[in-house]
Legacy VTK file of the C-alpha trace (Angstrom):
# vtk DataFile Version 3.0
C-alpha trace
ASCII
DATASET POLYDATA
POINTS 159 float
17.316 1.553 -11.397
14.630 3.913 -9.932
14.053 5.644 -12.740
13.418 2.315 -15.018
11.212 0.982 -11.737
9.315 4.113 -12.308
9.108 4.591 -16.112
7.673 0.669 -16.334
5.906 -0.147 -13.145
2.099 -0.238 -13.389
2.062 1.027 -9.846
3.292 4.230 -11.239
1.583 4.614 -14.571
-1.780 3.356 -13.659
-2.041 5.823 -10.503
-5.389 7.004 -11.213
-7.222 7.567 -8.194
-4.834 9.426 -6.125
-5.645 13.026 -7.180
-2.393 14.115 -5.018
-0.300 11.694 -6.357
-0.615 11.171 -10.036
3.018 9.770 -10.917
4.488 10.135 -7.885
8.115 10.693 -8.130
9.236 9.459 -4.228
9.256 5.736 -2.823
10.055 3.735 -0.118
12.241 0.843 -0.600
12.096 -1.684 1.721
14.772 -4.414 1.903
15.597 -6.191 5.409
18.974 -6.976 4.566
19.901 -3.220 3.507
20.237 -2.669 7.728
22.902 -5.838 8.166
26.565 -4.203 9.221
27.779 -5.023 6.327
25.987 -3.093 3.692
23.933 -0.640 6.415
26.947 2.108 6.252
27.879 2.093 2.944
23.929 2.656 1.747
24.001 5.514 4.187
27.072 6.951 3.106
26.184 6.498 -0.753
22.761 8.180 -0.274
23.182 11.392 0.597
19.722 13.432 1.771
17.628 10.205 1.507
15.988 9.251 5.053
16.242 5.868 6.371
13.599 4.415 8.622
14.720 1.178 10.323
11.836 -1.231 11.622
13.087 -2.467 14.795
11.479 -5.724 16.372
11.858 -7.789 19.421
14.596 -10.416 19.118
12.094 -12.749 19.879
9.326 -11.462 17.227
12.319 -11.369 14.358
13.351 -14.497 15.600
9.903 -16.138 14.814
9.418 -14.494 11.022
12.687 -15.326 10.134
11.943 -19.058 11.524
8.905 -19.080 9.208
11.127 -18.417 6.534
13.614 -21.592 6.982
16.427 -18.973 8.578
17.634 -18.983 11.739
18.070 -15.749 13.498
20.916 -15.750 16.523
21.196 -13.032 19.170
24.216 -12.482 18.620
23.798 -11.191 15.347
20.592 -9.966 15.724
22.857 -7.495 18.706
25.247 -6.765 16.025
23.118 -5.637 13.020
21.120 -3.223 15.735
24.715 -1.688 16.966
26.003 -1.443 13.792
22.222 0.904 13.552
23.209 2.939 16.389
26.755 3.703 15.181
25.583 4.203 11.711
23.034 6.462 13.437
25.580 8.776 15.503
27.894 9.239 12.379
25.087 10.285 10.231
22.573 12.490 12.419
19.301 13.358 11.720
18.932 10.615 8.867
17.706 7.371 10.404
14.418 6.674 12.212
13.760 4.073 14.242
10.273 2.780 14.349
9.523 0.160 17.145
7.349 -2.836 15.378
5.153 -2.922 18.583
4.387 1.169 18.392
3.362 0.639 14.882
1.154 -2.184 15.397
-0.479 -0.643 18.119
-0.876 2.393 16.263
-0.249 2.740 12.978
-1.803 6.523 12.082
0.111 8.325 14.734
3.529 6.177 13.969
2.972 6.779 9.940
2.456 10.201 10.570
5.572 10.555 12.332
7.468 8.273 9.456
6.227 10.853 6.917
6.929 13.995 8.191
10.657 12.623 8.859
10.310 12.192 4.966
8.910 14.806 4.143
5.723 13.600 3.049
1.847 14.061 3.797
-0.003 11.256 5.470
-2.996 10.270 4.730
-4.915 8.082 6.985
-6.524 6.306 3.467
-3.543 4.789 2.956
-4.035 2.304 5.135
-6.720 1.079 2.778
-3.917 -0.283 0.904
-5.238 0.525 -2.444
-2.091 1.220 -4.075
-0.692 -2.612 -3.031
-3.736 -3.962 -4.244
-3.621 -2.524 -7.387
-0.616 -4.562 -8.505
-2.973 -7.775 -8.418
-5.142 -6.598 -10.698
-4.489 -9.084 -13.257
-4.374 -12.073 -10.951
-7.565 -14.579 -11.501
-11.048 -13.821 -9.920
-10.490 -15.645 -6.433
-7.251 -13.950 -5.527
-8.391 -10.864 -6.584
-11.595 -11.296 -4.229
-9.258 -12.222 -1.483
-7.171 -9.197 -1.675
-10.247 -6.715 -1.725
-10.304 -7.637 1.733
-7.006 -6.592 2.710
-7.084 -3.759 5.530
-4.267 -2.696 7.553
-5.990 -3.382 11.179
-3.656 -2.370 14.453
-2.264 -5.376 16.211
-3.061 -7.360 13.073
-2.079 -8.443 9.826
-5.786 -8.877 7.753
LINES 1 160
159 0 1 2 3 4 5 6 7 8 9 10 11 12 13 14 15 16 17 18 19 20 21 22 23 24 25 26 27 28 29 30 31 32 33 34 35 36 37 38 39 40 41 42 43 44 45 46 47 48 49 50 51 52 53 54 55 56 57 58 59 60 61 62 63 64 65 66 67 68 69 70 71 72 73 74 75 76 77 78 79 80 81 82 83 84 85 86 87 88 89 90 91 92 93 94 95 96 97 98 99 100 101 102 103 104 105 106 107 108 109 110 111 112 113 114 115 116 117 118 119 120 121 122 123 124 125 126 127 128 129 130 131 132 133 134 135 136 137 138 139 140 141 142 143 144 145 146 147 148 149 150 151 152 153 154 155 156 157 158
């Protein structure tokens, strides 16, 4: 599924100004429900090598974004999915990361710095430019594509 993601995804062909990263072969998939108990261990187990970084917020912070989509977050299993992280974490060391939502907000460079040298990757500050995500708007109409050039990644914010 990678590999067709890759092969047709204009945010892999159309790289052009990222002179360090023409087609870049690695990527980050991010999917909440990957981390609930019962999937977390078996995409672990089935992905040998591949580092995991979990995004770990406040019950009450989760609580809210999940509210704002319709769903209803309990703590109950909001305390199971993050103890089914910390087993999942014991039986395979050294392969998931924790990132605290707060640290990241607060500051991003340091915490993205740390994120990609558990992956093995180079940061670079730039990214937080977000000109790769913007890129995949390109063909949207005039007005949302002048909304988007203002998109920054700002600490404590979401602008």
């Amino acid at each position: 599924m990678y590999d067709i993601l890759r092969s047709r995804s204009h945010l892999f062909n159309d790289v052009i100004d990222e002179e360090y990263c023409s087609k870049p072969y690695q990527m980050v998939d991010k999917t909440p429900r990957y981390v609930y108990p019962k999937y977390f261990e078996d995409i672990v187990a089935k992905t040998p090598n591949v580092p995991v970084i979990v995004l770990v917020k406040l019950f009450e912070k989760q609580k809210e974004s999940w509210a704002r989509r319709g769903n209803v977050l309990t703590k109950e299993f909001y305390d199971e999915v993050f103890q089914n992280v910390e087993y999942v974490q014991q039986k395979y060391p050294n392969r998931i990361m924790l990132v605290q939502y707060d640290e990241l907000m607060a500051d991003p460079n340091t915490v993205m710095n740390t994120v990609f040298e558990f992956i093995g990757l180079e940061w670079h500050s730039d990214y937080l430019t977000m000109t790769g995500v913007k890129k995949k708007f390109i063909k949207y109409p005039p007005r949302v594509q002048e909304y988007i050039a203002n998109w920054e990644f700002v600490a404590d914010s979401h602008t």
